[in-house]
C-alpha positions as CSV (number, residue, x, y, z in Angstrom):
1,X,-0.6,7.2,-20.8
2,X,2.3,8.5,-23.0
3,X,4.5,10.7,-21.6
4,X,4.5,14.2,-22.8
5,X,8.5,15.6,-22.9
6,X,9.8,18.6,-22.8
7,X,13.5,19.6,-23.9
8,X,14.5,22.5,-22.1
9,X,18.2,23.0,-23.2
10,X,21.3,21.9,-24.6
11,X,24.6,21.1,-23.5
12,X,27.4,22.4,-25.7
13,X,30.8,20.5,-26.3
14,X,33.6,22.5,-24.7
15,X,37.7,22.1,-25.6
16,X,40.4,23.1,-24.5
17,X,43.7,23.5,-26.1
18,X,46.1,22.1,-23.9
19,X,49.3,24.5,-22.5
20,X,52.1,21.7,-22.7
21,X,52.0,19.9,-26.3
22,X,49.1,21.3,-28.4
23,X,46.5,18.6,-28.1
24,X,42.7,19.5,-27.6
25,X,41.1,17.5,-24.3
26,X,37.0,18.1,-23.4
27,X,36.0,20.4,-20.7
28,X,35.1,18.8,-17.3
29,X,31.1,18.2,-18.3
30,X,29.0,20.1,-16.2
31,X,25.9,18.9,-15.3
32,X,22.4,20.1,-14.2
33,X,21.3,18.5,-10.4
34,X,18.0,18.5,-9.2
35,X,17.3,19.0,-5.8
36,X,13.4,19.4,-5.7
37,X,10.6,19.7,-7.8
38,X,7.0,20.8,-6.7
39,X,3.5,20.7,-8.4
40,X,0.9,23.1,-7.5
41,X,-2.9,22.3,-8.4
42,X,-2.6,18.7,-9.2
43,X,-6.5,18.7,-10.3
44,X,-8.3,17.0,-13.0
45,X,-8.1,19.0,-16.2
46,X,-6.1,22.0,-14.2
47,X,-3.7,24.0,-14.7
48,X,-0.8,23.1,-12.6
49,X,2.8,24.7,-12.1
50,X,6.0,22.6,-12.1
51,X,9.2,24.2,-10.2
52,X,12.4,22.5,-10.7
53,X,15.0,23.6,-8.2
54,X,18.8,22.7,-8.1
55,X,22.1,23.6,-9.3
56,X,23.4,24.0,-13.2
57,X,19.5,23.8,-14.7
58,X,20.9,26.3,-17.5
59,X,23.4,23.4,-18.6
60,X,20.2,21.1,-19.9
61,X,17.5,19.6,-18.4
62,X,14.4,17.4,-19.9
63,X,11.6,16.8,-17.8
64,X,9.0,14.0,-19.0
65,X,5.5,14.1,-17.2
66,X,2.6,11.7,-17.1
67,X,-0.9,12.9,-17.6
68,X,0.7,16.4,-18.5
69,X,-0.1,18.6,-22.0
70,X,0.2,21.9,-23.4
71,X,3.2,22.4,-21.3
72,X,5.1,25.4,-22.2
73,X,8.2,27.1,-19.8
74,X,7.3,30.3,-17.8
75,X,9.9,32.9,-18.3
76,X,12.6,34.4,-15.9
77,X,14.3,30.7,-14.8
78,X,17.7,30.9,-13.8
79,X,20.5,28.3,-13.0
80,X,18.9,27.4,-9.7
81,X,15.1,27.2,-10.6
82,X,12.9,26.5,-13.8
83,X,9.3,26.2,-14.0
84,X,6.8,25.2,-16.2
85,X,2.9,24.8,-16.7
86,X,0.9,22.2,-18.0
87,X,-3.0,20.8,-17.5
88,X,-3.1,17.7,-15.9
89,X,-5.4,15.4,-18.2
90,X,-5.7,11.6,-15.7
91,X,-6.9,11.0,-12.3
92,X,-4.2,9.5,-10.0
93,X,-0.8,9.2,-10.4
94,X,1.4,11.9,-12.0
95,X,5.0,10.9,-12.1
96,X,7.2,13.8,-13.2
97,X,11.0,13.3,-14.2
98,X,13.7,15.2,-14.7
99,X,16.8,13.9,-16.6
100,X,20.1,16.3,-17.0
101,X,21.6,16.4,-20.3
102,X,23.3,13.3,-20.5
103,X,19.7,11.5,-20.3
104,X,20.4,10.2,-16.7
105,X,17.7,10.5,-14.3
106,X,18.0,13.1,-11.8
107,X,14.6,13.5,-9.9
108,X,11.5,11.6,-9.6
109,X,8.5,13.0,-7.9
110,X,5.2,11.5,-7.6
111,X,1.9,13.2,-7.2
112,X,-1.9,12.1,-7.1
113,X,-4.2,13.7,-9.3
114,X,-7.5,14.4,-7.4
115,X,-11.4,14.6,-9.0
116,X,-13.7,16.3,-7.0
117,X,-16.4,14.8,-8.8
118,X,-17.1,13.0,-12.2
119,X,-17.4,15.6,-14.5
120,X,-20.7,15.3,-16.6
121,X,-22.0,17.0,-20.2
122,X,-25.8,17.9,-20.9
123,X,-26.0,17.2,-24.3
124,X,-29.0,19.4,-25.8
125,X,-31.1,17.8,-29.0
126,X,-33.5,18.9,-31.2
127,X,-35.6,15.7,-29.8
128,X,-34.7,16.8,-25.3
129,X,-31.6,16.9,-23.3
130,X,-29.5,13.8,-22.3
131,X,-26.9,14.4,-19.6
132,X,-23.6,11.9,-19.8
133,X,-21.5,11.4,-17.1
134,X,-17.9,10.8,-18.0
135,X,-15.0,8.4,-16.8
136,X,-11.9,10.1,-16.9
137,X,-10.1,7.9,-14.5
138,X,-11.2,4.9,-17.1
139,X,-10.7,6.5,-20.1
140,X,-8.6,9.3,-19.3
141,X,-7.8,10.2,-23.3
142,X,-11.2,9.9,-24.7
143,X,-12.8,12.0,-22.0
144,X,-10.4,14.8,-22.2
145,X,-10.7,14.6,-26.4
146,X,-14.7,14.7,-25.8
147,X,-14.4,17.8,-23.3
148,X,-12.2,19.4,-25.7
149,X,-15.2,19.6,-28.4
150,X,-17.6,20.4,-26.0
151,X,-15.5,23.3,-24.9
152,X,-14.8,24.8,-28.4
153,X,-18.3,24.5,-29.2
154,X,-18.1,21.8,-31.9
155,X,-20.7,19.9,-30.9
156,X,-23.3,22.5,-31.7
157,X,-25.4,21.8,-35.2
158,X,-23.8,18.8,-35.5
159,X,-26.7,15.3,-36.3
160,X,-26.8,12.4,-35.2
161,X,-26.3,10.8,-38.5
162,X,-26.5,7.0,-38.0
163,X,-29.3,5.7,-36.2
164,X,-29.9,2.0,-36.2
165,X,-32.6,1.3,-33.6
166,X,-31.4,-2.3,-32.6
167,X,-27.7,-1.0,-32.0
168,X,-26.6,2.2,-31.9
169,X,-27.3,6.0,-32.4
170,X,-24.2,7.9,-33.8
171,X,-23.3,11.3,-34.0
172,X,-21.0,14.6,-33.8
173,X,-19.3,14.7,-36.9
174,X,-21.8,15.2,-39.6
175,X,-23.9,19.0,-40.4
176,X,-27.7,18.8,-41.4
177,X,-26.5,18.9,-44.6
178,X,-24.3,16.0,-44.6
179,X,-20.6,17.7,-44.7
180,X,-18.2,16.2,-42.1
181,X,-16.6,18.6,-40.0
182,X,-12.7,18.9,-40.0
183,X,-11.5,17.9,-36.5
184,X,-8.6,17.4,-34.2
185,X,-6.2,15.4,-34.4
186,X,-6.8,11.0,-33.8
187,X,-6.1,9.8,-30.4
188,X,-5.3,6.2,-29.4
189,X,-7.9,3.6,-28.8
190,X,-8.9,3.3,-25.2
191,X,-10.8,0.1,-25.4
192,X,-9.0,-1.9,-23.1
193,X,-10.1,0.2,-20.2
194,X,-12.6,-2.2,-18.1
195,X,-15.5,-0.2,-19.3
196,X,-18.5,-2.5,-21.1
197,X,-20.5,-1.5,-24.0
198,X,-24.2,-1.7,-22.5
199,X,-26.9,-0.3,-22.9
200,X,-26.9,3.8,-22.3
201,X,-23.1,4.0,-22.3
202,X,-21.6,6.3,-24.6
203,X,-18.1,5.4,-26.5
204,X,-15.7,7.1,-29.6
205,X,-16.9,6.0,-33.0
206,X,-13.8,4.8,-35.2
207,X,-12.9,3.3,-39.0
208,X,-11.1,0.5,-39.3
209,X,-7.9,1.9,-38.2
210,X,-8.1,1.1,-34.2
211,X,-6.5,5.1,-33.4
212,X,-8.6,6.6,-35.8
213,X,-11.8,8.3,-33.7
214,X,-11.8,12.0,-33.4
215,X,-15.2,13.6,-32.5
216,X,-18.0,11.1,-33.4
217,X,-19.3,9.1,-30.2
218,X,-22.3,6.9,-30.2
219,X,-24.7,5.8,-27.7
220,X,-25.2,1.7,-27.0
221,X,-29.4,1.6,-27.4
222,X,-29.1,-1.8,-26.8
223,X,-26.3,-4.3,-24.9
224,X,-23.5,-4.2,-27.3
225,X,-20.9,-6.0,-25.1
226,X,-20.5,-8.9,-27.0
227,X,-19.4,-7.1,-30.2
228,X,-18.0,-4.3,-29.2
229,X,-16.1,-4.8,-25.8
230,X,-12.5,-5.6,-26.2
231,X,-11.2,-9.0,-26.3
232,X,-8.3,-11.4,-27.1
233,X,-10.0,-11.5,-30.8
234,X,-11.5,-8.0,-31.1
235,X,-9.8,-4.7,-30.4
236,X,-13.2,-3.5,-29.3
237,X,-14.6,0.0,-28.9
238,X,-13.6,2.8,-25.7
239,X,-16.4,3.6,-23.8
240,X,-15.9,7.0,-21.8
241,X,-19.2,7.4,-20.0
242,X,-23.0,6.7,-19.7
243,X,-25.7,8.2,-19.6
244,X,-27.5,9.8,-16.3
245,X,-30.4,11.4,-16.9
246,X,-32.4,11.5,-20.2
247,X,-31.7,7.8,-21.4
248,X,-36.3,8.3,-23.0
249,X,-34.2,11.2,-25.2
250,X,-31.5,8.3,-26.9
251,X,-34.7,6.0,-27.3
252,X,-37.0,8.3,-29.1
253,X,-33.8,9.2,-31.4
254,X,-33.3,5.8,-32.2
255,X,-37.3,5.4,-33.4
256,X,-36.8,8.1,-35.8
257,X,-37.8,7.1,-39.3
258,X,-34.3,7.2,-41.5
259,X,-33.2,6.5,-45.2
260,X,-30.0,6.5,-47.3
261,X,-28.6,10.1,-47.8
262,X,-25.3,11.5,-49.5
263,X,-23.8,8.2,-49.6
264,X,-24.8,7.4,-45.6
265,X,-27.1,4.9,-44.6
266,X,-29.4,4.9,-41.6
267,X,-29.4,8.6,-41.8
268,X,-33.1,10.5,-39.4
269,X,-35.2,11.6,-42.6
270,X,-35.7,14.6,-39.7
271,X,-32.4,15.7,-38.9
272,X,-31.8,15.3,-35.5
273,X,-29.7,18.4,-34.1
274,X,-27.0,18.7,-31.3
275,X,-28.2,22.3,-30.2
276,X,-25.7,22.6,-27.4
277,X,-23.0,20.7,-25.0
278,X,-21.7,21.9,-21.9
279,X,-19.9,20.7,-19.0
280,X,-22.6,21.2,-16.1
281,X,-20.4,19.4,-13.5
């Protein structure tokens, strides 16, 4: 995963005007050193608190963090300790490092992001409830983009907009009157994570552009594997998750009779609502 970074100061030229003959030499450079640095919480989709300890911090440090987001500095550091938050978004290895101003490393720690379980969503329909269980340790980015909608609410009144019975079932973007929601920001395509497109797995819908999918997912009604899994030809499509419980729900969607609306083809002549989504593990 890309590295989120985080610049935390600058480090100002110094001169000095020399005693004997006028000329102007640089300051001794003064550096930050790191001694230690801690993480607290290293949980799956957690807050957890980075302390940076050492000598100089106030004369610039960066620290660079896998699996790390919304970071932001808590006040009150001084020259001797910084620390910072951020919500660990992987499963496993979290390398954190800390280079001084000069871009030299000066601390590497490694930590192990834990899951306590697989998290899972209950999706709620106008047709019955389907619940998903996700793979974040698979497909760390497009599980923590789906919880994201599910946890602002997004989901809610949204169709499923695309239902082709012999392939897929597609939804999460659309109203029931056929006006696409505005979304988040793209994130990178995840389809080279090991995960197959079968039947009852659940992936990010996309255009042509590979990093393209925002909220729309669809369900695989059928075994899609040969089109849409990743290979050395095709750039595939990221599954994220399946579904546990509720798989009767996706089937009876994808017998809906449908018809050509607004411009969209294979669009339920019934809409077919997303009346709620929650995290219920």
């Amino acid at each position: 995963m890309k590295a989120t970074t985080w610049v935390f100061a600058t480090l100002a030229s110094l001169g000095l005007l020399s005693a004997c003959g006028g000329k102007s030499n640089p300051a001794p450079t003064v550096l930050a050193t790191v001694s230690a640095v801690s993480i607290d919480q290293v949980a799956y989709r957690k807050t957890a608190t980075i302390k940076v300890q050492g000598q100089n911090l106030d004369k610039g440090i960066t620290v660079s963090s896998t699996g790390c987001t919304a970071v932001s500095e808590s006040a009150g550091g001084t020259a001797t300790q910084r620390t910072f938050t951020c919500k660990i978004v992987t499963v496993g290895s979290v390398v954190t490092n800390v280079f001084n101003a000069n871009n030299v490393l000066a601390y590497q720690a490694t930590m192990t992001s834990v899951l306590n379980a697989q998290p899972q969503v209950t999706l709620g329909t106008s047709m019955g409830n389907i619940v998903i269980e996700l793979n974040p340790g698979k497909a760390p980015v497009s599980v923590d983009n789906f919880l994201n909608y599910v946890e602002s609410g997004f989901y809610v009144s949204k169709i499923f907009h695309r239902v082709e019975k012999d392939l897929v079932i597609q939804g999460g973007g659309y109203t029931k009157d056929l006006q696409l929601a505005s979304t988040s920001a793209a994130i990178v395509l995840e389809s080279k994570n090991g995960l197959s497109n079968v039947r009852g797995t659940i992936g990010m819908a996309r255009t042509s552009d590979l990093n393209s999918a925002t909220s729309q997912f669809y369900f695989n009604v059928t075994d899609n594997s040969a089109a849409f899994d990743y290979s050395a030809t095709n750039a595939g499509y990221a599954v994220f998750g399946k579904i546990v419980s509720g798989i009767e729900i996706m089937d009876a969607i994808r017998a809906v009779p449908v018809s050509t609306q607004g411009g969209l083809s294979n669009v339920p002549v019934t809409p077919v609502l997303i009346t709620s989504a929650a995290q219920t593990q």
